[in-house]
N, C-alpha and C positions, 0 to 999 in steps of 0.2 A: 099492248103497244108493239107494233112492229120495227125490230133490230135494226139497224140498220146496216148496211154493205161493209164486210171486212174490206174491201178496197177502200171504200169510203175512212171506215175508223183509223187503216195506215197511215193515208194522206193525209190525214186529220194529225196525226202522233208526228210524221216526220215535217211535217210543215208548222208544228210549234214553235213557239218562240222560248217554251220550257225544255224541251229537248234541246233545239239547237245551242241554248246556254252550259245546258250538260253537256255536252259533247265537244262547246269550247273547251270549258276548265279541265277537262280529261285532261285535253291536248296543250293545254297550256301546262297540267303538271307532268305531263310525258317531255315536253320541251322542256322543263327545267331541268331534269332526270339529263336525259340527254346534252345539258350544257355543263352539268356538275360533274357527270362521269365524262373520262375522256371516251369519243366513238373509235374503234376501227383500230385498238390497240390489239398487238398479241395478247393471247389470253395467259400466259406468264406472266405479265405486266399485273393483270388484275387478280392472280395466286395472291401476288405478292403483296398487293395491295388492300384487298378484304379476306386473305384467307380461302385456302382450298375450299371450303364447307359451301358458303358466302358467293365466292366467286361461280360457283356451280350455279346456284340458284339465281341470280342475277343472268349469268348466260341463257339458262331456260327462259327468260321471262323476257328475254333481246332485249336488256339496258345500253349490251355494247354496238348496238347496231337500231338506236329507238325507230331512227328514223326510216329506215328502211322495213322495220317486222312487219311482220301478216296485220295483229291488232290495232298499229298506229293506223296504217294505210287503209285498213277499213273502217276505222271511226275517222278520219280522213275524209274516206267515199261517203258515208253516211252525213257529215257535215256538209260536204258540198251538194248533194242530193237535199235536205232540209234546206238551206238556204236558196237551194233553186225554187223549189216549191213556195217559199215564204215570195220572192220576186214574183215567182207567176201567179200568184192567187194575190198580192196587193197591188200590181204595177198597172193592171187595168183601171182597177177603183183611182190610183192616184192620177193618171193619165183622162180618167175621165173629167175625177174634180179639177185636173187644170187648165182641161178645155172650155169648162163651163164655170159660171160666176153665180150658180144657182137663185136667176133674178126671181124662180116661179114658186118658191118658199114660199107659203100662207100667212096672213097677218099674226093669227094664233098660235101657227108654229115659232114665230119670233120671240111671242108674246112666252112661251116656255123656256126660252133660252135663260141661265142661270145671269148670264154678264148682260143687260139690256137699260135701256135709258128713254126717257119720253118727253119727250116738248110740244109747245103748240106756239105757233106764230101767226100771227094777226095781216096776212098776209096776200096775196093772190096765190094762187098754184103754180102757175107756169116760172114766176121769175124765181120762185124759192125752187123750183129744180132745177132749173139754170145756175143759179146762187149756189146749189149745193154740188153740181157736178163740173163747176169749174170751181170750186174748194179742191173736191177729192183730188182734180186732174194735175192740179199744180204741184198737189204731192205727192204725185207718182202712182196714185192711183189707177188701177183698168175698171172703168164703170160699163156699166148696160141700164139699160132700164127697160122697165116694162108696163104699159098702160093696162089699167083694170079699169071693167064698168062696174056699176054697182050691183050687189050680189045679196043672197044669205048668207055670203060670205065673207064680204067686207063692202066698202065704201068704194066708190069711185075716188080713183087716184093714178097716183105714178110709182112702182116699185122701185127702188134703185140699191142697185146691187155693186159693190164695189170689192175688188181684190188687189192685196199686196203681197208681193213674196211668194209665189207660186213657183218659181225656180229653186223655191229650198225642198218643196217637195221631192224634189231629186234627187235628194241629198241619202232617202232610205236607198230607194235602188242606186247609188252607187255606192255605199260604204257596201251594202252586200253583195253587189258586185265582186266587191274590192275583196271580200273572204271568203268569195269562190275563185277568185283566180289565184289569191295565195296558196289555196287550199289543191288546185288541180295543181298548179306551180310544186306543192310539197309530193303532191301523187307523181306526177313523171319526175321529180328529183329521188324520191324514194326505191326508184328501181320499178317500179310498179309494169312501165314498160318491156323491160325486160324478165323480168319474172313471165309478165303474160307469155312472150316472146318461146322463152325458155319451158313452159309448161305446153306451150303450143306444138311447140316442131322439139320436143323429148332430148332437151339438151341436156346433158351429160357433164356437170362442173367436174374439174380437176382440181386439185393438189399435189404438192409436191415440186409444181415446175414442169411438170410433163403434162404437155398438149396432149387430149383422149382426141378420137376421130369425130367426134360430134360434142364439139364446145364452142364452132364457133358462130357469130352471131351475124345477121347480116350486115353487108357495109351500110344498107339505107337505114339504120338504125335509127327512127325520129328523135331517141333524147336517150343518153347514157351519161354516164359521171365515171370516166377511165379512168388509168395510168399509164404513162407510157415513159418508158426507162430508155433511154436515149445513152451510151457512150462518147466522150469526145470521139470527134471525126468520122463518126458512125451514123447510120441512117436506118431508119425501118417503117413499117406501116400499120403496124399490129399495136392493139392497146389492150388491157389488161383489167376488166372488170371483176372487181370484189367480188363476193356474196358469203351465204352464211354458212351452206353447201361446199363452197368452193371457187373457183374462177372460170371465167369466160371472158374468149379472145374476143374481140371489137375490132374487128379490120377498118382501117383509114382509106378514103380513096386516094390519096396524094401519100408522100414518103417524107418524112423528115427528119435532116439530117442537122445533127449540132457540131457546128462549128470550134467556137470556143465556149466554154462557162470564164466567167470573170465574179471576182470578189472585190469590193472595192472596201476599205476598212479606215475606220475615224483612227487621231492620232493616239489613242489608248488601246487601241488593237480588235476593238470591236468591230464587225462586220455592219456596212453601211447599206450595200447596193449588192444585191446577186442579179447577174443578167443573162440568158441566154442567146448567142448569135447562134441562129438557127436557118438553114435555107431548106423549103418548102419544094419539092417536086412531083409537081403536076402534072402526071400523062395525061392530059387535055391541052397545058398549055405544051409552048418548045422550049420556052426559056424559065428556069426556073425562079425563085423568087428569096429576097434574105429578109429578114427582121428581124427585132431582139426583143425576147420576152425579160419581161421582167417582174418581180414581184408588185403583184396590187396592178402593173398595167399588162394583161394578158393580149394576145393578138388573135383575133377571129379573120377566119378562112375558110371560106366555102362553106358558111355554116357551124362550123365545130371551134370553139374557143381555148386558146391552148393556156395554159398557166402555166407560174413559175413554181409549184410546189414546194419542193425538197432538192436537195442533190447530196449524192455520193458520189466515191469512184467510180470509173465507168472502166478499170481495168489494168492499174498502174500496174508496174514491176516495180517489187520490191526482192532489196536481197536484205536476208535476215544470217546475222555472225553467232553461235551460239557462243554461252560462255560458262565452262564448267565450276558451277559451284559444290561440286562435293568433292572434286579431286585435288591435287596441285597445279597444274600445267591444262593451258587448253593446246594439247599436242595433239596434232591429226583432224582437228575442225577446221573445218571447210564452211562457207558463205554458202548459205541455201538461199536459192532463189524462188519466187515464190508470186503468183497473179493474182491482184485481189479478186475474190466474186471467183476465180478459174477453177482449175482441176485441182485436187488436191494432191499434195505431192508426197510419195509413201518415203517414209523415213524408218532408221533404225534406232528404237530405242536404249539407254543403257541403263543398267537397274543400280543402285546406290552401290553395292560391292562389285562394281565392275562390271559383270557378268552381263552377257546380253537379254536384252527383254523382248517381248512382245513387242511387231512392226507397228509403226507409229505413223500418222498421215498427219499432215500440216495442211490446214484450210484458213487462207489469209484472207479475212472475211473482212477490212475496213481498212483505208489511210485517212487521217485526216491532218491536212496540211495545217491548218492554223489551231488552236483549242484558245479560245479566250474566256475564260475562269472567274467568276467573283470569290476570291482571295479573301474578302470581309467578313464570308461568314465563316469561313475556318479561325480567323482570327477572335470573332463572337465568339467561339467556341471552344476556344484555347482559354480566353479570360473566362468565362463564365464555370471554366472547370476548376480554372487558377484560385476564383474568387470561393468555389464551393468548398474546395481544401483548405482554406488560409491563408494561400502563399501566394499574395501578390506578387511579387518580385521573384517569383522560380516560374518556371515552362512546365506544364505537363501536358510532353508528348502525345497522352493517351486523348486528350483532350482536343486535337485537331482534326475536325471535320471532313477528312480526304474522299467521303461518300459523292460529295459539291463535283467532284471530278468527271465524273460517269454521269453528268447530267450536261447535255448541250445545247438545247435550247430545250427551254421551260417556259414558262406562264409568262406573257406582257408586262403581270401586273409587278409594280413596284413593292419590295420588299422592306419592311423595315431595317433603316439604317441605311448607313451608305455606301454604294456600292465600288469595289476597289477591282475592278476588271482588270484582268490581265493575262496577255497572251502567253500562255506558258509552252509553245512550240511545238513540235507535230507529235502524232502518234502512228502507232499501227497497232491493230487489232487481229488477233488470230486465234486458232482451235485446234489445240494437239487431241485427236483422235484414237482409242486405241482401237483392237483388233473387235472385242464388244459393243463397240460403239458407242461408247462412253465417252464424252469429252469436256474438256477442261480448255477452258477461253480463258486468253491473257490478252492485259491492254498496258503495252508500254510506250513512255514517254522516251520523245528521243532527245530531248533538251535537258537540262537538270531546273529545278523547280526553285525558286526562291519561301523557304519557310522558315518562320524563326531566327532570319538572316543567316539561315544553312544554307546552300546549294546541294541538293538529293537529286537522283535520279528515283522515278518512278516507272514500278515494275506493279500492277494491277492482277490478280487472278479468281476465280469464284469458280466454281463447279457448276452453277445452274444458270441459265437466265434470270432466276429470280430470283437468286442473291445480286446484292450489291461487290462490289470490287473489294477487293482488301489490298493495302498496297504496301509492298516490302520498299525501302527507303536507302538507296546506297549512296552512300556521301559520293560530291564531287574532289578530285584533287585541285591542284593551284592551276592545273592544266585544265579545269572543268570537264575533266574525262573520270569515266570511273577504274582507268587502270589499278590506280595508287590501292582505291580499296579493292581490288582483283587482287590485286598481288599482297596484302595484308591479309584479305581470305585464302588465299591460298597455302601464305606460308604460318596461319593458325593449324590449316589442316595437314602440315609438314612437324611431324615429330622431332625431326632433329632439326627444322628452322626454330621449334618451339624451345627444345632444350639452349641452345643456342642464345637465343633472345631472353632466355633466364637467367643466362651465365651471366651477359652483355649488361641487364638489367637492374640485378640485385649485385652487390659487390660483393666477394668473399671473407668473412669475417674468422680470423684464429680462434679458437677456444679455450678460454681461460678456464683455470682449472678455479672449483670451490674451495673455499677456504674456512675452517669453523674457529671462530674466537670465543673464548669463555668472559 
């Protein structure tokens, strides 16, 4: 028996309807995958989360990037190739049988259908066809008929063929339609374009923030998925495409320039409405153009759809007061000035006995003007430690949640219990640098914090991205400033303030002499 054509058996394999179901479920458990891991996080983020060992092998296997890997995007191609094939080898047969009412079916071939029924009527012929195809017509029926003489093959009679619902026939070719255009849909979302792009004309991704001389892509770019970091009052045209390599520039034809960002906030201090006033310039048009992005409502322009993603600073000055806690007196400090996201500004360090140390750079890496906090579940967590010791009615300290801090926006989803949101006041964020390159990030609070009906100031530090914050706790005074405990540490670390305050402290008692009675 002669084989038949490896072209033949492919087409035969990729136009299944067994393969095309395997090649769903893949992608249906690659798309869970991909919903449960967060995409496009720093890979510190996922250290910290599965584990150096873990987090490696995930990486290899692009869990942090499902959608975009080589393996999605070609069982991706390969689904949308199968379900092309399945349209084009049944869309003919179904297009045929809806053009026709197959009147020329044999008596004997009906006589094998499994669902069939037989009468006889005592009747003439022509008015029982009449009789029967203004039945069918009136319920919606499309009839035909067709006259036979008599044969070996049947009787002299009238065929009557009749069809309903041939419009649902349409129904296959468009649902599969429908999982090829999701399917090409997830192919140009997945970079797919760009990849070709970038394998085509030998682009060269960067890291680090330095533009290499061949990264960037063309401005007719049919379909990308940017960033584009925008400062108040600043304009640019350049955007900032991801990858796994590294980044590639995306030049814009137009410039866009953000006006104002606005925060609009309910009265518990949660943030309601972020919008961006943004104006659009056009070397095409003369005049240029304003609109406001906002979240969920983005603004399309020439093609290219802008979002309201994320915002940071876009460049504040902040001036930072140092305040010596190892010595007595902050004598001879000076307010450092300092740009977030700028240059880092070299500083001199001092080592605990004095002495000077190794130069120190300060990189002021975040402001954030509002922080609003759910407070409830530090308070969960204070009882739940309260109740694990026994002591309902005592506080234990060790038992408050302060990690809740270092989290600013999280999940949608509703958290067990109730949530007690609260604006706890700005912050800023920085990285003392030493001469190795070693650095240590702090996130202090510039407001004092309400916990356990204390007023603290909160002072955050960690050594890696992938620890959490630890945070030192410095009581408020009556002034809600932390002078009062300045000057309490201060004069702890003052020997003769301490002698002093022992005197002041403990009263001086005579010494009675002992006395032995028998």
């Amino acid at each position: 028996m002669p084989s038949r054509p490896v072209a033949r058996e492919l087409t035969e394999l990729l136009s299944s309807m067994r393969f095309a179901i395997a090649l769903l479920t893949v992608i249906c458990i690659a798309s869970a995958i991909g919903t449960v891991v967060k995409q496009g996080e720093p890979f510190v983020n996922y250290v910290d989360q599965f584990g150096p060992f873990w987090a490696e092998v995930f990486g290899a296997l692009g869990l942090y990037r499902v959608y975009s890997t080589a393996w999605f995007l070609v069982i991706l191609a390969f689904l949308v190739t199968s379900t092309s094939l399945c349209i084009a080898r049944n869309t003919p047969k179904i297009l045929a049988d809806w053009r026709t009412h197959k009147e020329y079916i044999r008596e004997k071939a009906l006589q094998a259908f499994p669902h069939k029924a037989s009468g006889t009527v005592a009747r003439p012929l022509e008015p029982v066809r009449e009789h029967v195809i203004n039945l069918l017509a009136l319920q919606g029926w499309s009839v035909k008929t067709q006259q036979r003489e008599a044969s070996a093959k049947g009787e002299a009679g009238f065929m009557i063929a009749a069809r309903l619902g041939a419009v649902n026939k349409l129904g296959y070719i468009a649902a599969h339609s429908a999982i090829v255009l999701v399917c090409l849909g997830g192919l140009f979302d997945g970079d797919l374009i760009v990849k070709t792009q970038a394998w085509l004309q030998d682009l060269q991704p960067f890291k680090g923030g330095v533009e290499t001389a061949n990264s960037r892509l063309s401005q007719n770019n049919p379909a990308y998925r940017a960033q584009l970091f925008v400062p108040e009052g600043q304009r640019t045209n350049t955007a900032v495409i991801s990858l796994d390599q590294g980044m590639l520039v995306q030049p814009l034809p137009f410039d866009i320039e953000l006006k104002k960002f606005t925060v609009d906030y309910y009265n518990t201090g949660m943030p309601k409405r972020f919008a961006s006033d943004i104006v659009i310039h056009d070397p095409k048009l003369k005049q240029s153009k304003a609109f406001t992005v906002e979240v969920n409502r983005p603004v399309v322009y020439d093609g290219v759809t802008i979002f309201q993603s994320s915002f940071e600073d876009g460049g504040s000055v902040v001036r930072l007061r140092p305040h010596n806690l190892i010595g007595t007196r902050d004598e001879g400090v000076q307010t450092i000035e300092g740009v977030v996201g700028g240059e880092p500004r070299q500083l001199l360090g001092t080592a605990a006995n004095g002495q000077t140390a190794a130069n120190v750079r300060l990189e002021v890496t975040g402001l954030r003007v509002i922080n609003v906090e759910d407070l409830s579940s530090a308070q969960r967590a204070r009882d739940n430690a309260a109740n694990a010791s026994g002591a309902s009615d005592s506080t234990d300290v060790r038992g408050v949640n302060l990690s809740e801090l270092s989290k600013h926006l999280g999940s949608g989803a509703k958290p067990p219990g109730d949530k007690k949101l609260v604006n706890i006041g700005p912050s800023v964020s920085y990285k003392l640098r030493d001469a190795a390159g070693q650095a240590r990030e702090f996130q202090n609070y510039m407001a004092p914090v309400q916990i356990d009906g204390q007023a603290v100031f909160l002072w955050g530090v960690r050594e890696s991205p992938a620890e959490g914050f630890r945070y030192l706790r410095a009581p408020a005074d009556e002034d809600m400033s932390m002078q009062g405990w300045l000057r309490l540490r201060q004069a702890l670390n003052d020997p003769a303030a301490r002698a002093e305050a022992a005197l002041v402290t403990v009263p001086h008692r005579p010494t009675n002499p002992s006395c032995a009675s028998s």
